[in-house]
C-alpha positions as CSV (number, residue, x, y, z in Angstrom):
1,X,105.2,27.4,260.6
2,X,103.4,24.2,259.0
3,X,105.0,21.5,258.6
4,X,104.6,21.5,255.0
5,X,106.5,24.3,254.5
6,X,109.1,22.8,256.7
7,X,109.2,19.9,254.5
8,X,109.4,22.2,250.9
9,X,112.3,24.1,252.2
10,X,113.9,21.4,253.2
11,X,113.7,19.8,250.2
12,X,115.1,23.5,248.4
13,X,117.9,22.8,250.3
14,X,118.6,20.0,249.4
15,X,117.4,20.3,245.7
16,X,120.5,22.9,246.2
17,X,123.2,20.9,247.9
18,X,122.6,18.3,245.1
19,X,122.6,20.9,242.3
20,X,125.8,22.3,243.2
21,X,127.2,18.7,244.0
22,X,126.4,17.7,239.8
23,X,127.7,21.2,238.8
24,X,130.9,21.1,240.3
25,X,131.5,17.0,239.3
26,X,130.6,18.5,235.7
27,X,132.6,21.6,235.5
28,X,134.8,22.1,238.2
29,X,135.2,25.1,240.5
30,X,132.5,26.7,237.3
31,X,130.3,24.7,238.9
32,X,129.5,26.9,241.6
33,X,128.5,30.2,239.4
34,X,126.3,28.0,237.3
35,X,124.6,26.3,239.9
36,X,123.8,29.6,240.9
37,X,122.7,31.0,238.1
38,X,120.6,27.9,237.6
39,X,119.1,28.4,241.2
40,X,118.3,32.2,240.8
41,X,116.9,31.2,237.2
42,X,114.4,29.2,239.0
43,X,113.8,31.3,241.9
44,X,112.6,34.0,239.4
45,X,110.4,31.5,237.4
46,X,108.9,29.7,240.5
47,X,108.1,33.2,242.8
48,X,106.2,34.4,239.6
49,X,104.6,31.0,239.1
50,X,103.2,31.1,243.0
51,X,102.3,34.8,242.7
52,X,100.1,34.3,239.7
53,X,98.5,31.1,241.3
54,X,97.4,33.4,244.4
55,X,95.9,36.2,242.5
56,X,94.0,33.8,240.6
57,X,92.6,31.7,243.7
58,X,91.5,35.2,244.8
59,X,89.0,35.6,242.4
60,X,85.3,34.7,242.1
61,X,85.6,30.7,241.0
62,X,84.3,29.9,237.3
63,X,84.6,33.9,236.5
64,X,85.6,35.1,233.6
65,X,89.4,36.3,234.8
66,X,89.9,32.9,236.6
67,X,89.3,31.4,233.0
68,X,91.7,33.7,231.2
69,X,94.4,33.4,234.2
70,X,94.3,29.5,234.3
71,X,95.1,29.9,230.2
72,X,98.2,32.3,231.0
73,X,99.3,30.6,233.3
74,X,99.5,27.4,231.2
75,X,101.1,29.6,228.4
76,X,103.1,31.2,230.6
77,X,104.4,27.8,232.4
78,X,105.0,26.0,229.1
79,X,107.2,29.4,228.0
80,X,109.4,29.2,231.1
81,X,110.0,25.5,230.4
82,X,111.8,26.6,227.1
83,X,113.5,29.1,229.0
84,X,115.1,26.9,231.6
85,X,115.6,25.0,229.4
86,X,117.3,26.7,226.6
87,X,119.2,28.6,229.4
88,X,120.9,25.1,230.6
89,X,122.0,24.4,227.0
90,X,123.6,27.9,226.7
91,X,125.7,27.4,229.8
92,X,127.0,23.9,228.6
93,X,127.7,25.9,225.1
94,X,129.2,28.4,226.9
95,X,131.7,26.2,228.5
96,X,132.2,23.5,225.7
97,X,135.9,23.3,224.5
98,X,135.9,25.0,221.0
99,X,138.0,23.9,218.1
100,X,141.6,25.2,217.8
101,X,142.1,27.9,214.8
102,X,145.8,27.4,214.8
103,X,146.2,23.5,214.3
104,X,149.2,22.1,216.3
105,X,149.9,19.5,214.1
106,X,150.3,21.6,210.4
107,X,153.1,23.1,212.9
108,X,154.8,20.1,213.7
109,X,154.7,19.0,210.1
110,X,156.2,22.3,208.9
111,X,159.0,22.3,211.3
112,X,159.4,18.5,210.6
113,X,159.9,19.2,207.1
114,X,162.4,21.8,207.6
115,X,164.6,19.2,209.8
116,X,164.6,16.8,207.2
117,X,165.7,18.8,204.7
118,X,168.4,20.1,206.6
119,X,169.5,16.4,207.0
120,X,169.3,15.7,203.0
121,X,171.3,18.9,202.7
122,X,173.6,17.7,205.2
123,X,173.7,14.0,204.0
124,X,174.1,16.1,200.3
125,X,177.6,18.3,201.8
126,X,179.2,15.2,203.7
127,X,177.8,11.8,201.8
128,X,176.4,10.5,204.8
129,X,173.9,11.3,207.1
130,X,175.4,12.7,210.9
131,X,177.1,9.9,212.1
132,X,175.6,7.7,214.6
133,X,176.4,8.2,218.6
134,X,178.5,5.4,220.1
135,X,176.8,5.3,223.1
136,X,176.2,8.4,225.3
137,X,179.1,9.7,223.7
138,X,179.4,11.7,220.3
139,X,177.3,14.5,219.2
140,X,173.7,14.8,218.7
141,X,172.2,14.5,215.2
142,X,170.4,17.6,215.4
143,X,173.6,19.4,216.9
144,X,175.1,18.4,213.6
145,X,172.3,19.6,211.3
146,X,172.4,23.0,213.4
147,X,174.0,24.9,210.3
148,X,171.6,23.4,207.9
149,X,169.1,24.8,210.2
150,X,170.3,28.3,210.2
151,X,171.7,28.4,214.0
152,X,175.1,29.2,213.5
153,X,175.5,30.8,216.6
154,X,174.6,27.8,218.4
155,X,176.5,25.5,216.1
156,X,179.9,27.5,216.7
157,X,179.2,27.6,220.5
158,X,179.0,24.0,220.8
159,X,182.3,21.9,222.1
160,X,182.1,19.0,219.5
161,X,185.0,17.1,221.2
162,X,183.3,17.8,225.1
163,X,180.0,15.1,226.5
164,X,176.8,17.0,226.2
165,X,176.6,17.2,229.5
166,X,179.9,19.1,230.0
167,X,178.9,22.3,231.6
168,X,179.7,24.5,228.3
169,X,177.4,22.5,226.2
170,X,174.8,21.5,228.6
171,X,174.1,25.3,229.3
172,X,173.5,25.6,225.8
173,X,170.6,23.3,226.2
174,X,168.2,26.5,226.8
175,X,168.4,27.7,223.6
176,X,166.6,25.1,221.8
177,X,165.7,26.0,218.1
178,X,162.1,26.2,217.3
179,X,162.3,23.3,214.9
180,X,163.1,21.0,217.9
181,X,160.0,22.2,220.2
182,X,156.6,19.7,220.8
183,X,153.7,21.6,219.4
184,X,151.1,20.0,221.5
185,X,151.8,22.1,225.0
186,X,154.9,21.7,227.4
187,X,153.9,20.8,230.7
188,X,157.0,19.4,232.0
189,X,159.6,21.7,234.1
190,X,162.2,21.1,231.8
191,X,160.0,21.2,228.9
192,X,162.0,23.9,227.2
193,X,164.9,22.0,227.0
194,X,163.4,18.8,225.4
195,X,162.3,17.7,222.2
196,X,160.2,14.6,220.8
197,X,161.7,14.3,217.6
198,X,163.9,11.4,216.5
199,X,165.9,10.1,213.5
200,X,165.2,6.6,212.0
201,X,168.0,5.4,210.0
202,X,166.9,2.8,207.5
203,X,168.6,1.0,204.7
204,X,167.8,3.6,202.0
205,X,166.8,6.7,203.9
206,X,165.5,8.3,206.6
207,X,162.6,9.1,208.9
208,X,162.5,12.0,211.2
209,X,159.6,11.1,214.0
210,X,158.0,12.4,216.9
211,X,156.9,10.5,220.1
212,X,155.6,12.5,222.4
213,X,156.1,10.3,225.4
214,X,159.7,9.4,224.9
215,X,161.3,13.6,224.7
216,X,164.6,13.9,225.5
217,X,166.6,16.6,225.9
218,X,167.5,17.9,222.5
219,X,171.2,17.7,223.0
220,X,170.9,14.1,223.8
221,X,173.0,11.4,221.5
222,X,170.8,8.5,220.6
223,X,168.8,7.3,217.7
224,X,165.9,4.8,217.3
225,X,165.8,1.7,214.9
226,X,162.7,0.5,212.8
227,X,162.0,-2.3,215.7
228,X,162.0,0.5,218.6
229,X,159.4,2.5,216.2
230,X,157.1,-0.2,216.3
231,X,157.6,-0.7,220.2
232,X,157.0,2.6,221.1
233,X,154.0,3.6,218.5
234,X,151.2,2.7,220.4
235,X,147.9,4.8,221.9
236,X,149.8,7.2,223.9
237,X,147.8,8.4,227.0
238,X,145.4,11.4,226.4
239,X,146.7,14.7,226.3
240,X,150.2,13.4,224.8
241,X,151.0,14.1,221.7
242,X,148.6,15.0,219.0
243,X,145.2,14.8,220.5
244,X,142.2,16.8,220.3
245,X,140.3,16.8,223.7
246,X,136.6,17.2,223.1
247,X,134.0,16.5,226.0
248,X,131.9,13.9,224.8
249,X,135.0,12.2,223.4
250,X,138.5,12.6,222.3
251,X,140.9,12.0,219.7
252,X,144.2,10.7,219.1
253,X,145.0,11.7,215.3
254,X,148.4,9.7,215.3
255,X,152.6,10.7,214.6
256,X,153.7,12.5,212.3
257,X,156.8,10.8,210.0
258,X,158.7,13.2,207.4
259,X,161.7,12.7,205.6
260,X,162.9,14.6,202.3
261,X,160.3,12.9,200.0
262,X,157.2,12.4,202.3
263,X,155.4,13.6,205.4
264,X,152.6,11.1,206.7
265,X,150.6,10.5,209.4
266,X,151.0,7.0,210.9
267,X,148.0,5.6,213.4
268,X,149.3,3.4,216.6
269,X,150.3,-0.1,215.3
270,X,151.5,1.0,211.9
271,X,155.0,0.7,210.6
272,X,157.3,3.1,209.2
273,X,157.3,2.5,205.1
274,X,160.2,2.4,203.3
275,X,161.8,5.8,202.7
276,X,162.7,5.5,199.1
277,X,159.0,4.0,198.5
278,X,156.8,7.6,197.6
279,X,153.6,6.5,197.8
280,X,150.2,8.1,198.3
281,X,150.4,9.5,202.1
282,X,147.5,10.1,204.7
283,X,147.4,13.9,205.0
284,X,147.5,15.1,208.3
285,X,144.3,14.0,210.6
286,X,141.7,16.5,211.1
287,X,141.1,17.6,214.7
288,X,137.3,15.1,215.0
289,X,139.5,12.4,213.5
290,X,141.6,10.0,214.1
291,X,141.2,6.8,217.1
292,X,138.2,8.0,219.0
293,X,138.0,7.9,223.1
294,X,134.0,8.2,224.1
295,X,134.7,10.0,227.4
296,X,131.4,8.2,229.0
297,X,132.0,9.6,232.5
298,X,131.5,13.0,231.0
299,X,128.2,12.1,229.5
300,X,126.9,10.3,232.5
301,X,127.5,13.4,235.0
302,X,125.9,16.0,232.1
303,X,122.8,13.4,232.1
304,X,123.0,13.5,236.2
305,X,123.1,17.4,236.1
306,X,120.8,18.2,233.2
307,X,118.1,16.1,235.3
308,X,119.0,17.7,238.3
309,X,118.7,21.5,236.9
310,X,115.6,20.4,235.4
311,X,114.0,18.8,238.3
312,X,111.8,21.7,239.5
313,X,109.9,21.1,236.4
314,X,107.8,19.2,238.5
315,X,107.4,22.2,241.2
316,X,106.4,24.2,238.5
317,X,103.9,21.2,237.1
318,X,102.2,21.4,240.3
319,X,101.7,25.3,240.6
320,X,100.3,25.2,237.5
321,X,97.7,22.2,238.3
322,X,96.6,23.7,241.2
323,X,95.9,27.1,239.1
């Protein structure tokens, strides 16, 4: 064995430790099948490469077939190029995040809307709207729109004059109603029982708002005031709340606010408008909108593994100079 040879397959190996290294970094445990199919792409385009290179330095120099193989093999070398290459950009297509059909946020308006109606219906039966908690004590504003809301059965099995946390009315915190749910994915243990919508009394009306980052459990007593809106409505971290999570960069597309006249969509920073003022409102923000997050790490380790995969380029240069 020569010692170049010693030295080539040394550096296959570890042409192949790093390969796998970038994948893995780049896609996780995915890594590994496409650093292999990366690796057996090459080992086809290389073998064929050297075999063609030592048919034609078998034959008669400056004949006629030497000519014609040194053209094919040029040909042929700039083909596999756009092979390799377009095979890399079909795995990163492959494994890009694709756009949601269903959008999470239309959900969360719809079921918003539905809430705050059922509080102008309730506020319309009673003159008020559900009476605020003193404390820990009292009930729940959505226990006392639970009628509005069509969950009579849940409604007539709650102990008004017991704590939440009794054990008769705490049980009860399983059956949430749909219009209570976060539609941006429950990870906690006790997601099921929480909710991230709250009530915003103001002087003439209300906002119903979600904050993704302050759920509680949806039995909970407890409101928030204007002042706490504008504390807590800042860049939440990503993946809470309304985000879409591309990989070059991701998007937070802001809160939803709805009460029986409006439903907006209100950006961190911005305060909650007056509820009897019906002005214009942003729609709801599309998925590529909203406050952008560049996610520069990803870019920098697809750079590190595109010039990685692509490195035997420069393999297949040579075989095709010394043609």
């Amino acid at each position: 064995m020569q010692s170049g040879d010693v030295q080539l397959r040394t550096s296959h190996l570890f042409y192949a430790m790093t390969l796998h290294a970038t994948a893995i970094s780049l896609f996780g445990l995915w890594g590994l099948a496409v650093a292999a199919f990366v690796l057996l792409l090459w080992w086809q385009i290389l073998a064929a490469a050297r075999q063609e290179v030592q048919q034609h330095s078998a034959a008669p120099l400056g004949s006629e077939t030497t000519a014609r193989g040194i053209d094919a093999r040029h040909g042929g070398a700039r083909m596999e190029v756009v092979v390799a290459t377009g095979a890399c950009l079909l795995v990163l297509g492959l494994l890009m995040p694709s756009r949601e059909t269903a959008d999470p946020m239309q959900q969360g308006r719809i079921a918003m809307q539905m809430v705050a109606k059922a509080l102008a219906e309730y506020q319309a039966q009673h003159g008020h709207l559900p009476p605020p908690p003193d404390g820990d004590s009292g009930i729940s504003w959505r226990v006392a729109i639970l009628k509005e809301l069509g969950e009579n059965a849940l409604a007539n099995a709650y102990h008004p004059y017991e704590a939440w946390t009794a054990d008769a009315n705490y049980k009860l915190g399983q059956y949430r109603p749909w219009f209570f749910r976060p539609f941006y994915g429950e990870n906690a243990a006790d997601a099921s029982t929480v909710t991230p919508l709250h009530l915003v009394r103001m002087e003439d009306g209300f906002w119903v708002v979600e904050l993704a980052e302050r759920s509680v459990p949806w039995l909970t007593p407890g409101e928030l005031t204007p002042e706490q809106w504008e504390e807590y409505n800042t860049l939440p971290p990503e993946g809470t709340g309304f985000w879409y999570r591309g990989f070059f960069a991701s998007s937070f597309r802001g809160r939803l606010a709805v009460n029986d006249r409006a439903a907006m969509t209100l950006l961190p920073g911005e305060k909650l408008p007056a509820p009897d003022v019906v002005s214009p409102a942003r729609e709801v923000v599309q998925q590529d909108q909203g406050i952008v997050l560049i996610h520069v790490g990803n870019i920098g380790r697809l750079v590190i593994f595109l010039l990685t995969a692509l490195y035997p380029l420069r393999w297949l240069h040579r075989l095709s100079s010394s043609a």
